[in-house]
N, CA, C and O atoms as a GROMACS GRO file, in nm:
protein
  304
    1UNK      N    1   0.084  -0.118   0.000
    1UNK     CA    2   0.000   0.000   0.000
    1UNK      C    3   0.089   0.124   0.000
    1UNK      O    4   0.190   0.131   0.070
    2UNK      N    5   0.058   0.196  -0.060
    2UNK     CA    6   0.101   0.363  -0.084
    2UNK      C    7   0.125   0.430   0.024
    2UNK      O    8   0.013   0.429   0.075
    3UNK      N    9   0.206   0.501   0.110
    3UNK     CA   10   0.219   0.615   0.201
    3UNK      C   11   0.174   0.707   0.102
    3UNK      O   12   0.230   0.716  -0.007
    4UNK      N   13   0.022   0.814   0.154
    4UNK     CA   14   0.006   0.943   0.122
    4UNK      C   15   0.055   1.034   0.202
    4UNK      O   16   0.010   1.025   0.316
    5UNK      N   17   0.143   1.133   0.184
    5UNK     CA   18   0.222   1.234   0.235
    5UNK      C   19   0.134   1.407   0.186
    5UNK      O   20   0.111   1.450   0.073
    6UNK      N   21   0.110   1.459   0.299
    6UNK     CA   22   0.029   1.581   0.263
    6UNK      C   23   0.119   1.686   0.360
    6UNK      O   24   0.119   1.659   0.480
    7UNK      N   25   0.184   1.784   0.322
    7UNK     CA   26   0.217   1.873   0.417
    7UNK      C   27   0.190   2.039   0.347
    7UNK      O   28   0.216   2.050   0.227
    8UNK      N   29   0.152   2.131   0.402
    8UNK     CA   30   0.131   2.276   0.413
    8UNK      C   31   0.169   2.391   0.472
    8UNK      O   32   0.176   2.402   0.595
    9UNK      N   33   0.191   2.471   0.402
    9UNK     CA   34   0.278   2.593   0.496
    9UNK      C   35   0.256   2.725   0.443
    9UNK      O   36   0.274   2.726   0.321
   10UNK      N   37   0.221   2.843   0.495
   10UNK     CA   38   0.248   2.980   0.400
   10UNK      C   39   0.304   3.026   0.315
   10UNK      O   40   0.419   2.983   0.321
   11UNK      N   41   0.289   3.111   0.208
   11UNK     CA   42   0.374   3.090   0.087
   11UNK      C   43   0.324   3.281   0.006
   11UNK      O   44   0.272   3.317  -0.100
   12UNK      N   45   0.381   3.356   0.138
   12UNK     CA   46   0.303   3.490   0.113
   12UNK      C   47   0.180   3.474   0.203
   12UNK      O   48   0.163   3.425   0.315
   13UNK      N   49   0.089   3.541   0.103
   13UNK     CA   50  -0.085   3.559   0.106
   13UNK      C   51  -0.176   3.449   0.120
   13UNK      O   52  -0.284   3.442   0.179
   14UNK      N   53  -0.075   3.323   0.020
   14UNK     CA   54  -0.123   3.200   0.002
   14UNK      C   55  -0.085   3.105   0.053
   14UNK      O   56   0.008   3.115   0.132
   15UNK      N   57  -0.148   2.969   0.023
   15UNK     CA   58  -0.080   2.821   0.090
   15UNK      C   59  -0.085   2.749   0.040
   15UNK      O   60  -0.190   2.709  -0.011
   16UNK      N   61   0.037   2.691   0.029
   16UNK     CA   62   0.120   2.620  -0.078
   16UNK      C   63   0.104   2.480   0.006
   16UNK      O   64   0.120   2.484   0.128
   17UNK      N   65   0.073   2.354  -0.059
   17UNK     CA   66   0.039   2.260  -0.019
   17UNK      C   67   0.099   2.157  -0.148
   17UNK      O   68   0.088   2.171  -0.270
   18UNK      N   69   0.179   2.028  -0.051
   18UNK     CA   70   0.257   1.878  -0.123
   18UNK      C   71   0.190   1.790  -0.145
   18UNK      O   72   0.158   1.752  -0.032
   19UNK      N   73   0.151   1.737  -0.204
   19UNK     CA   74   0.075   1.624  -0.187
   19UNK      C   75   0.140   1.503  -0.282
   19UNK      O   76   0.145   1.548  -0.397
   20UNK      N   77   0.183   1.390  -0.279
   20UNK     CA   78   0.218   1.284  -0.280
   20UNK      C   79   0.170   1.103  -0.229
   20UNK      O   80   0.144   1.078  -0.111
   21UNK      N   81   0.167   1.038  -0.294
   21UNK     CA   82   0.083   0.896  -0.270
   21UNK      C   83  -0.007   0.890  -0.345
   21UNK      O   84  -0.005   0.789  -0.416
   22UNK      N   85  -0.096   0.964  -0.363
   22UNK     CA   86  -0.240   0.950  -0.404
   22UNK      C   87  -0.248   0.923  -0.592
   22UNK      O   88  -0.308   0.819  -0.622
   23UNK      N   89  -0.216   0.975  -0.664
   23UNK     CA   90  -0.161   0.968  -0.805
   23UNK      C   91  -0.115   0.952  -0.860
   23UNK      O   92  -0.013   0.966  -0.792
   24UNK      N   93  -0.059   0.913  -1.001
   24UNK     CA   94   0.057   0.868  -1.058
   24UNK      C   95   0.129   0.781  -0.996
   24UNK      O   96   0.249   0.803  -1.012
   25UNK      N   97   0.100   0.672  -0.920
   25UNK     CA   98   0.101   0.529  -0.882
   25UNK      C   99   0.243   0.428  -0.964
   25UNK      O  100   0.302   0.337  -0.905
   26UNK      N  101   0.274   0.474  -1.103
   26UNK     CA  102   0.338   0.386  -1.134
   26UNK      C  103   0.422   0.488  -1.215
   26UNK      O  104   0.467   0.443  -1.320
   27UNK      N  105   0.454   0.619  -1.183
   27UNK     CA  106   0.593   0.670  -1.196
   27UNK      C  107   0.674   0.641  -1.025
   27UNK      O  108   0.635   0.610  -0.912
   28UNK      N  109   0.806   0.672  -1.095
   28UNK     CA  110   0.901   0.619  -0.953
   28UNK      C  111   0.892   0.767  -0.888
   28UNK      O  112   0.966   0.764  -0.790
   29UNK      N  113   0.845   0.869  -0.898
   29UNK     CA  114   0.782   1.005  -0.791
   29UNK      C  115   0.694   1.088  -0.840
   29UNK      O  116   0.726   1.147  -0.943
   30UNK      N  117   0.583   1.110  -0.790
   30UNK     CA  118   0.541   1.224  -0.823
   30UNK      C  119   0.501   1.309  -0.702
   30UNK      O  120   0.514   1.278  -0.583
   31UNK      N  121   0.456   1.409  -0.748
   31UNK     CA  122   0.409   1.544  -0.638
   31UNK      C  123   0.279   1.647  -0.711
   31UNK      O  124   0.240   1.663  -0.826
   32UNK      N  125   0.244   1.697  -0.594
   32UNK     CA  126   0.125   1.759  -0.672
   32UNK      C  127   0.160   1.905  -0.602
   32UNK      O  128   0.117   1.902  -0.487
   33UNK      N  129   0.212   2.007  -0.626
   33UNK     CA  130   0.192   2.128  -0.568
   33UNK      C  131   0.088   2.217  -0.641
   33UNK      O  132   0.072   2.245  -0.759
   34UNK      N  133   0.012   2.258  -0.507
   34UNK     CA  134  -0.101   2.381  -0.512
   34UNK      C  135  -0.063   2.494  -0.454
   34UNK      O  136  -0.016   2.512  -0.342
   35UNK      N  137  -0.081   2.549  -0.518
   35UNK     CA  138  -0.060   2.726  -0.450
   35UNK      C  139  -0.188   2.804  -0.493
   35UNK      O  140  -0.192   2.828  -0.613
   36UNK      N  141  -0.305   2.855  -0.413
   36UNK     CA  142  -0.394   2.883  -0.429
   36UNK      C  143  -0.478   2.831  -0.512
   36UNK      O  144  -0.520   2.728  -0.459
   37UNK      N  145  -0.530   2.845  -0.622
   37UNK     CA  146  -0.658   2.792  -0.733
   37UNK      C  147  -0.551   2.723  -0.847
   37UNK      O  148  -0.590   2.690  -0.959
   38UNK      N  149  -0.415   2.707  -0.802
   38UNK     CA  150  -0.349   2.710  -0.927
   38UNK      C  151  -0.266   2.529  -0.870
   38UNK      O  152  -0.218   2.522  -0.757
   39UNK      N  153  -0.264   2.443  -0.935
   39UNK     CA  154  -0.224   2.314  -0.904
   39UNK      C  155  -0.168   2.273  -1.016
   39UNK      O  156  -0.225   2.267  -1.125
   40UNK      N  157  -0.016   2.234  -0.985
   40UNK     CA  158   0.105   2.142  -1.095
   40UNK      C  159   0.117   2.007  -1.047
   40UNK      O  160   0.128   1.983  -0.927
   41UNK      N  161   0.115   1.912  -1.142
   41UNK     CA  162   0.152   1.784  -1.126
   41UNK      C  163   0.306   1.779  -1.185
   41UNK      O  164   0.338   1.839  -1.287
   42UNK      N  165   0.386   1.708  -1.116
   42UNK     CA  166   0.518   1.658  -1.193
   42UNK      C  167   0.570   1.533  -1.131
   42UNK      O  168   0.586   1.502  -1.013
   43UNK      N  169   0.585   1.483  -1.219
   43UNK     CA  170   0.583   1.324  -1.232
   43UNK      C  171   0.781   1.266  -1.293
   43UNK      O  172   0.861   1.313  -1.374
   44UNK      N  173   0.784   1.185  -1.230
   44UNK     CA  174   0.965   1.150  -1.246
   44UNK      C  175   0.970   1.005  -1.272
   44UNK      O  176   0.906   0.943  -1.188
   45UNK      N  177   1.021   0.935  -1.356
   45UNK     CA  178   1.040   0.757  -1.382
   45UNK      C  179   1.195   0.778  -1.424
   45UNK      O  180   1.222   0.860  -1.512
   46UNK      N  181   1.287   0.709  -1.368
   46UNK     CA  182   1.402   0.661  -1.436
   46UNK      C  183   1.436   0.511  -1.474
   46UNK      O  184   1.344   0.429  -1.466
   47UNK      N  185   1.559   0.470  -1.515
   47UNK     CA  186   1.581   0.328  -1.529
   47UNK      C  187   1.661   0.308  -1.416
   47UNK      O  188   1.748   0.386  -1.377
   48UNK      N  189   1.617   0.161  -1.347
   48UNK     CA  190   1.706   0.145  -1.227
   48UNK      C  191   1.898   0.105  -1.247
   48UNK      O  192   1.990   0.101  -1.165
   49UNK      N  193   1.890   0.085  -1.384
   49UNK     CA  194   2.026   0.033  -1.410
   49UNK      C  195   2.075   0.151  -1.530
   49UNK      O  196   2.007   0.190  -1.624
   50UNK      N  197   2.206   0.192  -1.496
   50UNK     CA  198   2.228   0.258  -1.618
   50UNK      C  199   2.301   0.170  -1.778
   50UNK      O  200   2.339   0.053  -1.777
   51UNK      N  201   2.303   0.218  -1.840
   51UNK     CA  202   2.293   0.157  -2.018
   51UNK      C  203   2.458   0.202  -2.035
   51UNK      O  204   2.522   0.303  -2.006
   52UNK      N  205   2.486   0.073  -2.098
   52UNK     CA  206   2.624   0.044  -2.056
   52UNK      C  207   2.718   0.194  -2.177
   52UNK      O  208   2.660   0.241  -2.274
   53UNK      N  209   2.836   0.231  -2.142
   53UNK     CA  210   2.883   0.325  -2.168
   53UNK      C  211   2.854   0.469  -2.170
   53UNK      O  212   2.942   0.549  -2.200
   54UNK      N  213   2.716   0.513  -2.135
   54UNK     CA  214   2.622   0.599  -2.121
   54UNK      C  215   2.736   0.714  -2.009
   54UNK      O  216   2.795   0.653  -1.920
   55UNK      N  217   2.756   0.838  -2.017
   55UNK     CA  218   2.838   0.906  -1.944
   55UNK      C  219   2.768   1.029  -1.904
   55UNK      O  220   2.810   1.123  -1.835
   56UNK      N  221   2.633   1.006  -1.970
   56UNK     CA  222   2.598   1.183  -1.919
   56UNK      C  223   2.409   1.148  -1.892
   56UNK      O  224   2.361   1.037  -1.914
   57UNK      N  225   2.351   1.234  -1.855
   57UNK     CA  226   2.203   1.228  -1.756
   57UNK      C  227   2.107   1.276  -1.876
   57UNK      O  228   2.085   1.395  -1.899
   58UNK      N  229   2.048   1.165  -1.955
   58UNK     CA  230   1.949   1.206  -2.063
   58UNK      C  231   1.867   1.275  -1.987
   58UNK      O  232   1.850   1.241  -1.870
   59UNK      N  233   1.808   1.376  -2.037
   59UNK     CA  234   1.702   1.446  -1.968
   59UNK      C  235   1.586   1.500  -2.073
   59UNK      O  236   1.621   1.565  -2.172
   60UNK      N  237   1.444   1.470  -2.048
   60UNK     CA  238   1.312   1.476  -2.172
   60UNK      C  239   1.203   1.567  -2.070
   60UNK      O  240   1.155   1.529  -1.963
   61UNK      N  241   1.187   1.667  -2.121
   61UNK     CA  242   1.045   1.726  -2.089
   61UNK      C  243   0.969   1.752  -2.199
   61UNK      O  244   0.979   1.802  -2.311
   62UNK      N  245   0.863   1.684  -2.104
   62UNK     CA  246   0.730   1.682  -2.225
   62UNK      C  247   0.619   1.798  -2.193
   62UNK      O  248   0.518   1.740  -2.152
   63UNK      N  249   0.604   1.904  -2.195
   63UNK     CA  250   0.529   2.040  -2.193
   63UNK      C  251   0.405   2.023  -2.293
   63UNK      O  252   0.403   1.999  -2.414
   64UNK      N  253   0.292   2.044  -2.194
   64UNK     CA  254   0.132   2.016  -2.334
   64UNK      C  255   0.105   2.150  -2.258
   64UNK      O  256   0.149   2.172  -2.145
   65UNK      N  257   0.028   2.238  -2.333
   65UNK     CA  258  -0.038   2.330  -2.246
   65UNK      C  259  -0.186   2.312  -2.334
   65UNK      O  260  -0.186   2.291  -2.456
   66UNK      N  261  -0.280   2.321  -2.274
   66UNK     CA  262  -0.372   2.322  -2.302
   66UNK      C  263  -0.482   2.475  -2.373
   66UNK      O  264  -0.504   2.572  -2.301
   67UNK      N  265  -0.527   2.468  -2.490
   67UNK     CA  266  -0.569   2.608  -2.490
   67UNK      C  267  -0.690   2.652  -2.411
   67UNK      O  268  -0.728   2.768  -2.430
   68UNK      N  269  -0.776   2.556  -2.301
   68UNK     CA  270  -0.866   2.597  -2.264
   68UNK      C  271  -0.814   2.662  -2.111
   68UNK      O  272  -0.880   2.723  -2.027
   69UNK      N  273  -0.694   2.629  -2.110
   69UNK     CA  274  -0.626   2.719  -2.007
   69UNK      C  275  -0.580   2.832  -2.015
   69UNK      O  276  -0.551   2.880  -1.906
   70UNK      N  277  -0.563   2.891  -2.098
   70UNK     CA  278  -0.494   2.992  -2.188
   70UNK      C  279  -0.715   3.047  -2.211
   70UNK      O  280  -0.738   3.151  -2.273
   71UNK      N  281  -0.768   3.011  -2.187
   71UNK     CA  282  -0.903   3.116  -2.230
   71UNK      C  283  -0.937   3.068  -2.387
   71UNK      O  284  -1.038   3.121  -2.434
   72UNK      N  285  -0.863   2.971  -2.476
   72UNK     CA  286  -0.886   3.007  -2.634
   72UNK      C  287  -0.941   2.925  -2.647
   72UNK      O  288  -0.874   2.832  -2.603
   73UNK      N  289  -1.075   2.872  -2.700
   73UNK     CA  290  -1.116   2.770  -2.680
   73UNK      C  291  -1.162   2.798  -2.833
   73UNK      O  292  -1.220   2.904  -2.859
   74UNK      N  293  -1.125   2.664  -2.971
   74UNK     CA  294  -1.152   2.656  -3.088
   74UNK      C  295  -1.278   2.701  -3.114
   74UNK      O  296  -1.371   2.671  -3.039
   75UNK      N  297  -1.293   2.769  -3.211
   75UNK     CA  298  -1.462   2.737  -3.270
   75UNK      C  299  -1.558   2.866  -3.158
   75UNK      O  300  -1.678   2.884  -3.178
   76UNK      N  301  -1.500   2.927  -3.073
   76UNK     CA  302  -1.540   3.017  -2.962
   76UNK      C  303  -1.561   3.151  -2.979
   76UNK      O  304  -1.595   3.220  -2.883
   0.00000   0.00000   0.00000
């Protein structure tokens, strides 16, 4: 079973809150930070073994933004 980890603290005006356990279940970490109405997921998987001769830290971000977040919504 999952440890859910929730901790909170001031952050200015606002409160910034961790949340962990509950989601993304089958990456090797994730976290959920909220800071007021506004909430990021980021999610982490590596390989447990490194790939033989390999000397440097591949690194991939995958960025979607959505346009109904942005206000633009097609056809609108």
């Amino acid at each position: 079973m999952f440890k859910e980890f929730k901790k909170s603290m001031k952050w200015g005006e606002e409160t910034l809150t961790l949340e962990t356990g509950k989601v993304a279940r089958q990456a090797d970490g994730t976290v959920i930070a909220t800071l007021g109405e506004t909430s990021v997921m980021a999610n982490v998987t590596f390989a447990k073994e490194m790939k033989e001769g390999q000397d440097f830290f591949p690194l991939t971000v995958h960025y979607q933004e959505k346009y109904y977040a942005a206000g633009k919504i097609p056809g609108g």
